[in-house]
C-alpha positions as CSV (number, residue, x, y, z in Angstrom):
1,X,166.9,71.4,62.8
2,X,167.0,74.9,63.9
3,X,170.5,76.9,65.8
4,X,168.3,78.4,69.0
5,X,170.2,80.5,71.2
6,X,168.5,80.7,75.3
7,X,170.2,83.5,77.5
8,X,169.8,83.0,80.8
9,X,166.8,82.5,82.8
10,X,166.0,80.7,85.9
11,X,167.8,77.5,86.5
12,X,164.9,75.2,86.2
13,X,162.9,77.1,83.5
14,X,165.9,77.1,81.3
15,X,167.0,73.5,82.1
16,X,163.6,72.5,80.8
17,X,163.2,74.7,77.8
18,X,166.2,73.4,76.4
19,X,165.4,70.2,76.5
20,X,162.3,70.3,75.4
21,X,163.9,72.1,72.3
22,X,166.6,69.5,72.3
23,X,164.2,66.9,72.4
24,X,162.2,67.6,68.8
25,X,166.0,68.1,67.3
26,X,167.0,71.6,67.5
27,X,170.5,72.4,67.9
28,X,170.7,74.5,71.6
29,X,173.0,76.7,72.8
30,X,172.2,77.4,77.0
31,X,173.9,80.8,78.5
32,X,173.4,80.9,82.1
33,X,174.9,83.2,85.0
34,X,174.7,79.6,87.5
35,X,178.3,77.4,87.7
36,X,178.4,74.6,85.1
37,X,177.8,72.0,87.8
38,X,174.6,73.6,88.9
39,X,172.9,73.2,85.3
40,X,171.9,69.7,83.9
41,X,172.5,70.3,80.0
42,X,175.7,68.9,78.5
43,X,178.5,71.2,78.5
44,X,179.3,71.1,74.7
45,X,175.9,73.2,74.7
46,X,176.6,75.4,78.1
47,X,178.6,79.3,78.8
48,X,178.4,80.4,81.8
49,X,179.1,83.7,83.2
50,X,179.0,83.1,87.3
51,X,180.4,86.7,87.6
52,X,177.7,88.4,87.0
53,X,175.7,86.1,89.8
54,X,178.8,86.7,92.6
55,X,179.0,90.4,91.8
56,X,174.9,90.5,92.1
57,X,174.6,88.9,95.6
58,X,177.8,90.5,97.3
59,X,176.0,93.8,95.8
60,X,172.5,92.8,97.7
61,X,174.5,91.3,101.1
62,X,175.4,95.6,101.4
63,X,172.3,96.7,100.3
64,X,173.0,98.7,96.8
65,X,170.5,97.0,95.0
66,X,170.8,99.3,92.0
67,X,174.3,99.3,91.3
68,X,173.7,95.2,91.7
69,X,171.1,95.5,88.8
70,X,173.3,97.2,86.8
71,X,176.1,95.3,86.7
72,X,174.6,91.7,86.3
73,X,172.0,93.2,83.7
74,X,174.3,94.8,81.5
75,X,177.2,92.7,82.4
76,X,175.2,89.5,80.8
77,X,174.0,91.3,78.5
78,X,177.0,92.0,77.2
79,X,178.1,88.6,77.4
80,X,175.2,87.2,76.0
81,X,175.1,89.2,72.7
82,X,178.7,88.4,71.6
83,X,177.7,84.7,72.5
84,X,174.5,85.0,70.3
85,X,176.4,87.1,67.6
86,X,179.1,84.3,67.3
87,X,176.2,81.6,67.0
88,X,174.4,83.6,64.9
89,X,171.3,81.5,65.3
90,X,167.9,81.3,63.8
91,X,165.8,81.9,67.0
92,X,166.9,84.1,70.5
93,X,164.8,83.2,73.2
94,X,166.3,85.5,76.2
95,X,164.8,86.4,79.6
96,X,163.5,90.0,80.6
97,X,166.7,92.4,82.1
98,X,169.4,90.8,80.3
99,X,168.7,90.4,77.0
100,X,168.3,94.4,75.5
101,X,172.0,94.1,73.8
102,X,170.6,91.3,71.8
103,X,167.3,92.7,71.2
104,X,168.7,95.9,70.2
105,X,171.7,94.1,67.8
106,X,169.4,91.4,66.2
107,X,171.7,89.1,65.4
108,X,169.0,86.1,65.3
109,X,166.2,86.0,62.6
110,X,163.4,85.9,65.5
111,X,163.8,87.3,68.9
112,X,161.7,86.2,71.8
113,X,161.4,87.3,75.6
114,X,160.6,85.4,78.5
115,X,159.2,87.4,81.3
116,X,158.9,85.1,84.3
117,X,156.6,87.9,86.1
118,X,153.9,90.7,85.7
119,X,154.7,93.3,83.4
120,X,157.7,95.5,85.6
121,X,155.3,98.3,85.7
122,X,152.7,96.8,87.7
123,X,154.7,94.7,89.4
124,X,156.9,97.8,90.8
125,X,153.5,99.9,91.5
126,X,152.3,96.6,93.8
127,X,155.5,96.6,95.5
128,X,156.8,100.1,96.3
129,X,153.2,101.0,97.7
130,X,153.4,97.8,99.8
131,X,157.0,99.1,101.0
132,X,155.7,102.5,102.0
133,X,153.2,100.7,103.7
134,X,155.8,98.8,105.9
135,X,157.8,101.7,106.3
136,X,160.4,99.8,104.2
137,X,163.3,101.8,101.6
138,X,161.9,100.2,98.4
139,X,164.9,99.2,96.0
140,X,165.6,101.4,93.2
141,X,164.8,99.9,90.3
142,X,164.8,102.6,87.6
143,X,167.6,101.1,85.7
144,X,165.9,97.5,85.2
145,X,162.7,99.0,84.5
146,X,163.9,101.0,81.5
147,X,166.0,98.3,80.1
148,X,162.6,95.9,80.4
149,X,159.7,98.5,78.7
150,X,162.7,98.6,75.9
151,X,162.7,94.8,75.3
152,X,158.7,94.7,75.8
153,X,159.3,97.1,72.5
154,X,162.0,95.6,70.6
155,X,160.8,91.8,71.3
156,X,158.9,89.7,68.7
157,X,156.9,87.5,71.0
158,X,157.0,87.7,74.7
159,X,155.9,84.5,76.7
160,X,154.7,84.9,80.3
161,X,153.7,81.8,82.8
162,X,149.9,82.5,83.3
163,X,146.9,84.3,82.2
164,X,147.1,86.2,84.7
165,X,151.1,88.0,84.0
166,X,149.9,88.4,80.6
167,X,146.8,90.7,81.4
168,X,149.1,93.0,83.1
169,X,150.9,93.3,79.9
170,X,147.3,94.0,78.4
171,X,146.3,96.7,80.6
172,X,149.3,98.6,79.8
173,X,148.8,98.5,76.0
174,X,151.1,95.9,74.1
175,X,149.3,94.2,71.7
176,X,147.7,91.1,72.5
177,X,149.4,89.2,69.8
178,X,152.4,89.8,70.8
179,X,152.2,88.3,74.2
180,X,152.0,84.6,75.1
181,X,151.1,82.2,77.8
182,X,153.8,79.4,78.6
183,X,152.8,78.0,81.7
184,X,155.6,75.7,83.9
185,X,155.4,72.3,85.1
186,X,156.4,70.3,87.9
187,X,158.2,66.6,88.0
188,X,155.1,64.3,89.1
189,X,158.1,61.7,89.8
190,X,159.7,64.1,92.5
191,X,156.7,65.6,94.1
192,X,154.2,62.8,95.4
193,X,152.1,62.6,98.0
194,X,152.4,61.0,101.3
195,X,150.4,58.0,101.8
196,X,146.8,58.3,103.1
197,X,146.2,59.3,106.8
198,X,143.8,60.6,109.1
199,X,144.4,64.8,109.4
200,X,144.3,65.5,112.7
201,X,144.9,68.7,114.9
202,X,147.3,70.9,114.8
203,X,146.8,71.5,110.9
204,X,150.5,71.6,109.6
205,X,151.1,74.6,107.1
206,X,154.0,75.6,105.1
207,X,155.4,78.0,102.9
208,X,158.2,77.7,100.5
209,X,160.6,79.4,98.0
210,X,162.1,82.7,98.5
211,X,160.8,84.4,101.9
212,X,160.1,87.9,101.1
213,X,157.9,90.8,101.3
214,X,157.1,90.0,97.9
215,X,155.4,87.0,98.7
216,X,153.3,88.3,100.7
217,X,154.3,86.1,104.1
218,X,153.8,89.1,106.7
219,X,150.2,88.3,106.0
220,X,150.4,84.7,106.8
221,X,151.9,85.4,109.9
222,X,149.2,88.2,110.9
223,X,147.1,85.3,110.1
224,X,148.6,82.7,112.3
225,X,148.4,85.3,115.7
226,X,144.3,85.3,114.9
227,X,144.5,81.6,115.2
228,X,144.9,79.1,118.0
229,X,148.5,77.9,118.9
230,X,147.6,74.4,119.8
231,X,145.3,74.3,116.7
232,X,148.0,75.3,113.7
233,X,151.7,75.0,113.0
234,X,153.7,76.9,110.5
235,X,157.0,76.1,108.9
236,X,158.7,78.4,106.3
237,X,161.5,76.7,104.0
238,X,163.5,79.3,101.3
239,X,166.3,81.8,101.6
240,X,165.4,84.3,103.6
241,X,165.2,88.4,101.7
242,X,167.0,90.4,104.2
243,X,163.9,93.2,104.3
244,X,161.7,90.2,105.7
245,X,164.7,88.7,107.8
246,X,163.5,91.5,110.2
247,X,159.9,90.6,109.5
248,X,160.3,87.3,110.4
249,X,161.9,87.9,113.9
250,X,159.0,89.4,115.5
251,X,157.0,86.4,115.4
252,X,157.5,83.3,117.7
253,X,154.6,80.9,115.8
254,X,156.7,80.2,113.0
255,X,159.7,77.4,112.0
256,X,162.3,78.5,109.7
257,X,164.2,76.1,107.4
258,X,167.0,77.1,105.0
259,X,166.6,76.6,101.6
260,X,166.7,72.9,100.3
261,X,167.2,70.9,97.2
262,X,164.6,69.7,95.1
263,X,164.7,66.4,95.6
264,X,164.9,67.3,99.7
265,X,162.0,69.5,99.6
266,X,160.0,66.8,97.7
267,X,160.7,64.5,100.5
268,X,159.7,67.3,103.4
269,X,156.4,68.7,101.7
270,X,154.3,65.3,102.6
271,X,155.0,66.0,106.2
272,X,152.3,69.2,105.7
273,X,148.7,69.4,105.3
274,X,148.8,73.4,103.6
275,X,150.4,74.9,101.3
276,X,150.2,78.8,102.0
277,X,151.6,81.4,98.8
278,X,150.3,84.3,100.0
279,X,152.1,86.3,97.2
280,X,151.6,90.3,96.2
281,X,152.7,89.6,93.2
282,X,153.7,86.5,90.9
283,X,153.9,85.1,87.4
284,X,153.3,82.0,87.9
285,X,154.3,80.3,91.4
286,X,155.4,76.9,90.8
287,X,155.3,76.4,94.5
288,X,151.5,76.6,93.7
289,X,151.8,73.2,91.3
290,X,154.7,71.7,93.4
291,X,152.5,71.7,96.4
292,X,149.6,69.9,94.7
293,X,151.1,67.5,93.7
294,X,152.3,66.5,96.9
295,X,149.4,66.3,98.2
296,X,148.7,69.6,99.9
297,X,145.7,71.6,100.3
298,X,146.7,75.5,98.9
299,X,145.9,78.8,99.6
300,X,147.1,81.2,97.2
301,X,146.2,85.1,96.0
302,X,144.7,85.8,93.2
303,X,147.9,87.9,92.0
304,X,149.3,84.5,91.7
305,X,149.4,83.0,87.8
306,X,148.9,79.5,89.0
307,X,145.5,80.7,90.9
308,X,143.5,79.5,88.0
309,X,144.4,76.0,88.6
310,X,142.2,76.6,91.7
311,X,138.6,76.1,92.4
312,X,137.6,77.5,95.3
313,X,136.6,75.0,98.4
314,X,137.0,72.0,96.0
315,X,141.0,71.6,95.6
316,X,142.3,74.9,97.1
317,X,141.2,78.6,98.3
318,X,142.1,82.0,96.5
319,X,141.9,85.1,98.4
320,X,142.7,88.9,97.2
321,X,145.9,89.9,97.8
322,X,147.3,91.0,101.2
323,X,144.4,90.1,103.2
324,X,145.7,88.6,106.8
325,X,141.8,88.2,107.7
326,X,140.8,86.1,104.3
327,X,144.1,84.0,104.6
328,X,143.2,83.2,108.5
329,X,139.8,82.4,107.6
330,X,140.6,79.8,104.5
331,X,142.7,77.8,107.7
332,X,139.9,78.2,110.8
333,X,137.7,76.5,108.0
334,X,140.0,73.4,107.5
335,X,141.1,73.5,111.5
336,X,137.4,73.5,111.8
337,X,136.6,70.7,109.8
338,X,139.9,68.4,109.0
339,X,138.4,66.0,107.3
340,X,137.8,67.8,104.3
341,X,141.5,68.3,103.9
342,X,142.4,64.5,102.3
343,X,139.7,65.1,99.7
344,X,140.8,68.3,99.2
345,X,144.5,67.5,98.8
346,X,143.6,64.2,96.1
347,X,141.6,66.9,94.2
348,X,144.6,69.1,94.6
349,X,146.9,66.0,93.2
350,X,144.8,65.2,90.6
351,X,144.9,69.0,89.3
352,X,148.3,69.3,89.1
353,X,148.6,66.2,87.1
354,X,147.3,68.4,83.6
355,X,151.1,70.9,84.6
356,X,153.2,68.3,83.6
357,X,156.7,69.3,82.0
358,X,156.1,67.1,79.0
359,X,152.6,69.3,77.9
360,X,155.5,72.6,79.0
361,X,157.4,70.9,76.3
362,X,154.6,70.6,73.7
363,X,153.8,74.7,74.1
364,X,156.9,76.0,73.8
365,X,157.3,73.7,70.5
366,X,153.9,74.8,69.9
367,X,154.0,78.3,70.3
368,X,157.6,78.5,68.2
369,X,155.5,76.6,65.2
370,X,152.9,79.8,65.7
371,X,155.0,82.5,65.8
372,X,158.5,82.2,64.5
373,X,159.4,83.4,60.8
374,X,157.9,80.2,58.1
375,X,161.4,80.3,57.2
376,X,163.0,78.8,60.2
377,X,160.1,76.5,61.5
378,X,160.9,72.8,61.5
């Protein structure tokens, strides 16, 4: 049994990394910036620091994005290395932006980062030109950016969610050992498909998660005005970024619904034919597996990670990246011929059955055996 400390990280990713390390009887200590009612680990194992998440949003709600950054980044970060110092555990395992006070202490024996999208660089050079673009002030971001090249440096492995987020890495020069691919899963109990119908007209399309310009969804609505009313619907479910807030009002072809819980939004997603991620940019997207499994035909970007699960016109379409046209085109196909979509959608299914949280939980164990110090391997 090994002391592994996990700092922060997004609710579900962190939920399920510590119980997968948990499970093959390491001791786990879980620091998280949600309440303690929002996380499902025990609480003997659980800090939280919900100060740092308050502070962030009322910072976003008046639009000082930076000055947000800076004090949930370095306020956790804070946190989180006098936690790990007092622990003093055998293996760190922190997520990008908060964890350079560890990384720079090294109070663990190994150190690992999680980076649950591209490498910041590229990720910041595919938004900000996409900002311009929509004639939209693009968030500083200088202070997160330096904090994350500094723990790309001062990390011993980092693990990204695809193929894909770890070529960006690549292409900007860290060594290929040093980064690896941890892919998530999704709960094949929760998400299930509807029973089998006939898919008529209108085709039912939806898009879930957080609505942003970052996920691309300007171009799925430039899609939907190309295409016939009486033809297509469109529902979006997520919290709504205020930059597409405005986005989002000039269009009438479109349903909004507030963001749901998991076990609600498994119940609505059967209710669709199409899943649409049309995202600019995007580690993984476990909307991507979530809709699959559900039963829904998807159209993602190939600057989504979970693209590769796709094989284009057999369970799914990919199509580059901010391209209206190619998105509207992948829908006239299946409003053109409907009855490809239940084959489509049970070829979808059975694809997402391989993303199952239990092979998440072999990796990670997996990738710890690979890389962490002989001395502290179990």
């Amino acid at each position: 049994m090994k002391r592994i400390a996990i700092g922060v990280g997004g609710r579900f990713h962190s939920e399920s990394l510590f119980h997968a390390l948990t499970a093959a009887g390491h001791e786990v200590r879980l620091f998280s910036s949600y309440p303690k009612s929002r996380i499902r680990v025990p609480r003997h194992s659980l800090t939280t620091f919900p100060l740092a998440e308050i502070g962030y949003q009322l910072g976003r709600l008046a639009h000082i994005e930076d000055p947000a950054d800076r004090f949930k980044m370095g306020y956790l970060g804070r946190r989180i290395l006098e936690q790990v110092q007092a622990l003093a555990p055998d293996v760190f395992i922190g997520w990008s932006s908060f964890s350079l006070e560890t990384l720079r202490a090294r109070p663990a024996t190994t150190h690992i980062l999680i980076r649950d999208s591209t490498h910041i660089s590229f990720q910041n050079d595919i938004l900000a030109e996409e900002y311009r673009r929509r004639s939209i002030p693009f968030p500083k971001r200088e202070f997160c950016s330096r904090r994350e090249l500094e723990e790309y440096e001062k990390a011993d492995q980092i693990w990204v969610l695809s193929d894909f987020a770890r070529s960006t890495f690549l292409e900007r020069g860290l060594n290929e050992r040093k980064i690896s691919v941890l892919p998530l899963g999704v709960d094949l109990r929760l998400f299930v498909p509807r029973p089998h119908r006939k898919t008529t007209l209108p085709i039912r399309v939806v898009s879930f998660g957080t609505l942003s310009v970052r996920k691309g969804l300007h171009y799925l609505l430039e899609a939907m005005e190309r295409l016939p009313s009486h033809s297509i619907s469109l529902t979006l479910i997520g919290h709504l970024e205020p930059e597409f807030r405005k986005i989002l009002t000039r269009s009438n072809r479109v349903d909004w619904i507030p963001a749901l819980k998991q076990s609600d939004l498994a119940q609505k997603l059967p209710e669709f034919d199409v899943a649409v991620v049309p995202t600019l940019e995007d580690g993984f997207g476990q909307s991507v597996v979530q809709a699959m499994a559900s039963g829904l035909v998807p159209v993602v970007t190939k600057h989504c990670g979970a693209s590769s699960i796709i094989e284009q016109g057999v369970n799914g379409f990919v199509v580059e990246p901010g391209n209206s046209d190619a998105i509207a085109s992948c829908l006239r196909e299946l409003i053109s011929s409907p009855e490809k979509i239940a084959g489509m959608a049970e070829s979808a299914r059975a694809a997402a059955q391989h993303f199952t949280w239990e092979r998440y939980a072999n990796r990670s164990l997996a990738l710890l055996e690979e890389h962490v110090n002989p001395c502290v391997r179990h």
